[in-house]
NUVOSE-844009 format. One record per atom (N, C-alpha, C, O): residue in three letters; residue number from 1; x, y, z; atom name. Coordinates in Angstrom, 2 decimals. Each point is the difference from the previous one (the first is absolute). Last residue first. Example, Ala and Ser with C-alpha at 12.3 -4.5 7.8 and 13.67 -1.06 7.14 Angstrom:
% NUVOSE-844009
PT res   n    east   north      up atom
PT SER   2   12.85   -2.25    7.08    N
PT SER   2    0.82    1.19    0.06   CA
PT SER   2   -0.77    1.09    0.73    C
PT SER   2    0.51    1.11    0.17    O
PT ALA   1   -0.22   -6.83   -0.24    N
PT ALA   1   -0.89    1.19    0.00   CA
PT ALA   1    0.90    1.20    0.00    C
PT ALA   1    1.04   -0.02    0.66    O
This chain:
% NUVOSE-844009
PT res   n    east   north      up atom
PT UNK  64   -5.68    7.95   -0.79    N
PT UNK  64    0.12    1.03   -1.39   CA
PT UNK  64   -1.11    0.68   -0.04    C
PT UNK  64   -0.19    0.82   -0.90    O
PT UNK  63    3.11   -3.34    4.42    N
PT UNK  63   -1.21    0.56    0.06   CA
PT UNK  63    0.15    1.10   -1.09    C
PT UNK  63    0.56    1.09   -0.03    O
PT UNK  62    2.33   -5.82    1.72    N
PT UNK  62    0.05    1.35   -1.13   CA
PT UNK  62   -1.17    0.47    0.56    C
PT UNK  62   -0.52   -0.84    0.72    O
PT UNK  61    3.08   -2.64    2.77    N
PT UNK  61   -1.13    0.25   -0.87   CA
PT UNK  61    0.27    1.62   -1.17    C
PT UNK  61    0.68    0.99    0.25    O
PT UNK  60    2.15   -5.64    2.00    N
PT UNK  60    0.11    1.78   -0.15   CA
PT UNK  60   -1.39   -0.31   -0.98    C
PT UNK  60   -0.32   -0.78   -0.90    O
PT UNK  59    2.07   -2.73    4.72    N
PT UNK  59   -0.64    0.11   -1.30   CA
PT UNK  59    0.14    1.42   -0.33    C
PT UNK  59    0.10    0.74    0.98    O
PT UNK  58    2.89   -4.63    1.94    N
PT UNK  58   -0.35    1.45   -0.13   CA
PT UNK  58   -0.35    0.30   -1.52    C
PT UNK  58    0.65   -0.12   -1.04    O
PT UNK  57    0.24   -4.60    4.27    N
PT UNK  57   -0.42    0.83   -1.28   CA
PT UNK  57    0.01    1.18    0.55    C
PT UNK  57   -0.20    0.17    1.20    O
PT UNK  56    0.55   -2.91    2.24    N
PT UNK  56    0.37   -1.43   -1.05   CA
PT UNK  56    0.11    0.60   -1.14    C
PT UNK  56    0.52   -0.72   -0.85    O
PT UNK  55   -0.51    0.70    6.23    N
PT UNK  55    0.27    0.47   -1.12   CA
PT UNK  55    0.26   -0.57   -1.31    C
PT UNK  55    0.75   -0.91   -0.37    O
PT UNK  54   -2.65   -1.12    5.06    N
PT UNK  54    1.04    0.06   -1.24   CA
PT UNK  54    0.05    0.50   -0.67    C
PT UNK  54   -0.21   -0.67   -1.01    O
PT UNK  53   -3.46   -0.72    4.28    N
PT UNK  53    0.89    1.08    0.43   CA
PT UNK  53    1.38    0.10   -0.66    C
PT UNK  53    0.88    0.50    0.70    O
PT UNK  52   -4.02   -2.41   -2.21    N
PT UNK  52   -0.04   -1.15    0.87   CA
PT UNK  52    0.78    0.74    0.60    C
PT UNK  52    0.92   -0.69    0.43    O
PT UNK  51   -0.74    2.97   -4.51    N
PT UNK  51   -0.76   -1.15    0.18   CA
PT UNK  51    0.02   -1.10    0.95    C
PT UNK  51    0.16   -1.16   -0.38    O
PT UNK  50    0.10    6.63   -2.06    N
PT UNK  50    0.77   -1.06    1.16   CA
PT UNK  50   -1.16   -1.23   -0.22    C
PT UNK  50   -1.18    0.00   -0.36    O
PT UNK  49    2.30    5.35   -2.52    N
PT UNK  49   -1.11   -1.53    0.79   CA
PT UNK  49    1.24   -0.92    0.13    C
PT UNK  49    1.11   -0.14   -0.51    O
PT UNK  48   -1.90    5.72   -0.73    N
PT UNK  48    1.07   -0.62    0.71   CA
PT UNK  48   -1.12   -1.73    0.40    C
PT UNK  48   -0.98   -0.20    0.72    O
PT UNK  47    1.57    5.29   -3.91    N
PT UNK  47   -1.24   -1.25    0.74   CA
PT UNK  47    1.00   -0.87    0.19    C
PT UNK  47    0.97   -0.17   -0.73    O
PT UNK  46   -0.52    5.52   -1.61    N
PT UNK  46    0.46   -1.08    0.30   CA
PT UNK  46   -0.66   -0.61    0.86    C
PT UNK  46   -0.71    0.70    0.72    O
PT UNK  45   -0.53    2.70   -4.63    N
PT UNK  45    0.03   -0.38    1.40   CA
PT UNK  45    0.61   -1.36    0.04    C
PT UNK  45   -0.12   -0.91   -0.82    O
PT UNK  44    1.70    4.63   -2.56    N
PT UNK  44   -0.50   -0.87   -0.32   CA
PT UNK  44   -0.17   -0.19    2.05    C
PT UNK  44    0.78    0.42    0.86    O
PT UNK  43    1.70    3.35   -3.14    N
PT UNK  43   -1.32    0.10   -0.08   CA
PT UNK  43   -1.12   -1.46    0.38    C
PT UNK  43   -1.22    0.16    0.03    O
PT UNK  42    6.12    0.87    0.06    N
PT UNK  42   -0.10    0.06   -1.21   CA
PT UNK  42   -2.10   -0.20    0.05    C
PT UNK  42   -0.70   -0.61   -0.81    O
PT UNK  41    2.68    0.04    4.79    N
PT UNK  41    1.11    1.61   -0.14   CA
PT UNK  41   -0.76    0.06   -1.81    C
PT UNK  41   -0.41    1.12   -0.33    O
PT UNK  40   -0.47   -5.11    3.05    N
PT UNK  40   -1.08    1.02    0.31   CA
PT UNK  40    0.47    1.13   -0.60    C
PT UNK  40   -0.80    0.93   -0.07    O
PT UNK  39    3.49   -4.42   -0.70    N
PT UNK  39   -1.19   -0.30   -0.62   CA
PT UNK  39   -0.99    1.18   -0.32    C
PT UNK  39   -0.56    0.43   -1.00    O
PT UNK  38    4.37   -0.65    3.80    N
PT UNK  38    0.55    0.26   -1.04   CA
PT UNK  38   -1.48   -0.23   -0.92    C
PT UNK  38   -0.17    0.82   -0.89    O
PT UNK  37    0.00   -1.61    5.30    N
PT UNK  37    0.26    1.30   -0.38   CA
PT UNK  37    0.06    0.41   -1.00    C
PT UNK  37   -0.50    1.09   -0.28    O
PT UNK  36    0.16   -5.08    1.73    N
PT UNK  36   -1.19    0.38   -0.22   CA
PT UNK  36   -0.01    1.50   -0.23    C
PT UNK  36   -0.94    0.67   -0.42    O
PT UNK  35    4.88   -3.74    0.70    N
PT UNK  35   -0.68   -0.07   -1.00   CA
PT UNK  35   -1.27    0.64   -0.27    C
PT UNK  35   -0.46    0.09   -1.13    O
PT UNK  34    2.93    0.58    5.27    N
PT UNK  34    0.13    0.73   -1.22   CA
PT UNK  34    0.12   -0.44   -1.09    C
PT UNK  34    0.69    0.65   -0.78    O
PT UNK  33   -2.91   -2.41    4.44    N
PT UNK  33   -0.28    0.89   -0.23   CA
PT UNK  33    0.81    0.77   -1.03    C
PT UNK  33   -0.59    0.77   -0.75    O
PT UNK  32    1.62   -4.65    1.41    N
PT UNK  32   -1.53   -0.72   -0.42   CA
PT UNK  32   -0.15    1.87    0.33    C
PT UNK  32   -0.49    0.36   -1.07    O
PT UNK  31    4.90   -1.43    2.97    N
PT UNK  31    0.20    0.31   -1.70   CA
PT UNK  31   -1.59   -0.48   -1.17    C
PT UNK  31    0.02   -0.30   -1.19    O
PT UNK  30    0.23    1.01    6.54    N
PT UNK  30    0.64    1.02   -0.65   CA
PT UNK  30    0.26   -0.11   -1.92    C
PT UNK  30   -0.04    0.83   -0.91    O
PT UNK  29   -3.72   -3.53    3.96    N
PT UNK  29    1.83    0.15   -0.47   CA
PT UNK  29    0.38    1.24   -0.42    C
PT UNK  29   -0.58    0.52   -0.95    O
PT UNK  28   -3.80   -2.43    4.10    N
PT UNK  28   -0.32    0.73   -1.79   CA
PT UNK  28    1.89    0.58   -0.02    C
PT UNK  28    0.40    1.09    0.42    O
PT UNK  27   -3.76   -5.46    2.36    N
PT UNK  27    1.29    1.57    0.45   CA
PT UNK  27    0.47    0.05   -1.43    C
PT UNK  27    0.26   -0.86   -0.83    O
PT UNK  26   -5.22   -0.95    2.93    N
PT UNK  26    1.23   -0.23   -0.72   CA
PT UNK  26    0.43    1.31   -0.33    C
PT UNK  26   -0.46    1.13   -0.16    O
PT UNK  25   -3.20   -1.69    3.41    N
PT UNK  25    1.12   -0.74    0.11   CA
PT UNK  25    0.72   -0.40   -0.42    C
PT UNK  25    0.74   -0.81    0.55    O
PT UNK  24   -4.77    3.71   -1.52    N
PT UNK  24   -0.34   -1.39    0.22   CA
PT UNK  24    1.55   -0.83    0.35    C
PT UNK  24    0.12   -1.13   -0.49    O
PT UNK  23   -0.03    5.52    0.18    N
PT UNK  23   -0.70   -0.14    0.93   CA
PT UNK  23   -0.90   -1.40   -0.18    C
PT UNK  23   -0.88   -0.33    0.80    O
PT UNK  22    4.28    1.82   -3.60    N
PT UNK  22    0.40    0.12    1.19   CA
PT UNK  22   -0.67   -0.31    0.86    C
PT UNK  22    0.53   -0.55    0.96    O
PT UNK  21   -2.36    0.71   -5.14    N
PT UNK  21    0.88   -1.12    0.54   CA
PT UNK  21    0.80   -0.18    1.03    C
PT UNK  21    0.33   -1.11    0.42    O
PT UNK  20   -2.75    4.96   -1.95    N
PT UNK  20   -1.14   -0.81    0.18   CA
PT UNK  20    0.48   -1.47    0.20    C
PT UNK  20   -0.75   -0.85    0.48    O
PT UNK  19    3.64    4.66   -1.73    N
PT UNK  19   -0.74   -0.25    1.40   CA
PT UNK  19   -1.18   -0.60    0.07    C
PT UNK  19   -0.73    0.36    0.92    O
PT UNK  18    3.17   -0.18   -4.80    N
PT UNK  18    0.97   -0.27    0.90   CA
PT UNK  18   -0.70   -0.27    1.45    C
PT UNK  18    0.13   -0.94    0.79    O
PT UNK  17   -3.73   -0.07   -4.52    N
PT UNK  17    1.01    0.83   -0.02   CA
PT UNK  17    1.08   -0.07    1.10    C
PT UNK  17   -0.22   -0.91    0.79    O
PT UNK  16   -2.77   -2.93   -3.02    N
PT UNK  16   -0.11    1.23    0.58   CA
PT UNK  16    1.21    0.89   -0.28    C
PT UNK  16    0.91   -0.17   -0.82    O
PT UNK  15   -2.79   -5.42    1.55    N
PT UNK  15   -0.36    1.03   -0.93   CA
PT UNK  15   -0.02    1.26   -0.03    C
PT UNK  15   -1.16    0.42    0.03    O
PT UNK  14    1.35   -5.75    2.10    N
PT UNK  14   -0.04    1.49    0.58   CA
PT UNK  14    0.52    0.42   -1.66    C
PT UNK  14    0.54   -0.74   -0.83    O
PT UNK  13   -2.50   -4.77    2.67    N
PT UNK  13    0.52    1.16   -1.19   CA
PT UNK  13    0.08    1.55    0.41    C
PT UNK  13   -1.10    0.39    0.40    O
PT UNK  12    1.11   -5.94    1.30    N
PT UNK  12   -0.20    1.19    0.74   CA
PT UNK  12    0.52    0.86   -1.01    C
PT UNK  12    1.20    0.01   -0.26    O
PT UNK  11   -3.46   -4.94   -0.87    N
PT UNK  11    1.54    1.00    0.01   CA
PT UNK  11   -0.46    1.47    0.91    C
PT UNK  11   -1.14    0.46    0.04    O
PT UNK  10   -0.29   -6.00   -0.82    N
PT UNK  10   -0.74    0.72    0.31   CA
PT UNK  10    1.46    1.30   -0.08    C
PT UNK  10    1.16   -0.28    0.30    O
PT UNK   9   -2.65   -4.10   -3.30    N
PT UNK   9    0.89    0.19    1.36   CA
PT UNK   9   -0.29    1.86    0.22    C
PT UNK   9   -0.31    0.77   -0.91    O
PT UNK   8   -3.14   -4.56   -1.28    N
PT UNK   8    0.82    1.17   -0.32   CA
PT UNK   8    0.58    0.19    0.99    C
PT UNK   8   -0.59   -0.13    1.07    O
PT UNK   7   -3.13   -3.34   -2.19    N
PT UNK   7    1.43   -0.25    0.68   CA
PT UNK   7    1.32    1.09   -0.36    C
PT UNK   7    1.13   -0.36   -0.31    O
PT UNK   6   -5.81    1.16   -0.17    N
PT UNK   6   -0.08   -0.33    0.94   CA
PT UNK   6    1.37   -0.95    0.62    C
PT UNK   6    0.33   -0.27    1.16    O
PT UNK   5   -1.07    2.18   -6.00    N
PT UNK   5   -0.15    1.14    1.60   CA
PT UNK   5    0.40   -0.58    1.19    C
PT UNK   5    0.97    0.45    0.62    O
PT UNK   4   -1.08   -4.38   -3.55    N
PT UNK   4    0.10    1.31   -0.53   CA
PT UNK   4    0.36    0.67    0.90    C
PT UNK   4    0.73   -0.36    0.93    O
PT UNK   3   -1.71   -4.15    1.60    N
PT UNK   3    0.73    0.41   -1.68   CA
PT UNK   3   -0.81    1.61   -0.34    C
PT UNK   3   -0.98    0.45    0.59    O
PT UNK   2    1.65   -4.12    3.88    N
PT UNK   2   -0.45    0.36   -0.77   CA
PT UNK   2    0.53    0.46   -0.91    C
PT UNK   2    1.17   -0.29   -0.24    O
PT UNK   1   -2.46   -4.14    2.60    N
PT UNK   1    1.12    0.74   -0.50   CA
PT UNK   1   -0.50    1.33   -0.58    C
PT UNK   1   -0.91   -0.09   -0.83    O
């Protein structure tokens, strides 16, 4: 049987920007870009993660 790590289910994780998800095959919404707009408009970067090809978060980064 195994155990720890070795019985970890395994996840397909993407991490990025609009086009860096497009081109791994997830389709970026009209309303996932103008949250990222609104993010990007007040200075902050917007990051887009999926999980198993599922959108799942949008992180805003600060760069102080």
């Amino acid at each position: 049987m195994l155990e720890g790590a070795a019985a970890s289910t395994v996840y397909s994780v993407l991490i990025g920007n609009r086009e860096w998800m497009r081109r791994n095959g997830l389709a970026v919404t009209d309303e996932m870009d103008a949250a990222m707009t609104e993010q990007e408009t007040v200075g902050q970067t917007a990051v887009l993660c999926a999980i198993d090809g599922m959108y799942c978060l949008t992180i805003s980064v600060i760069v102080a």
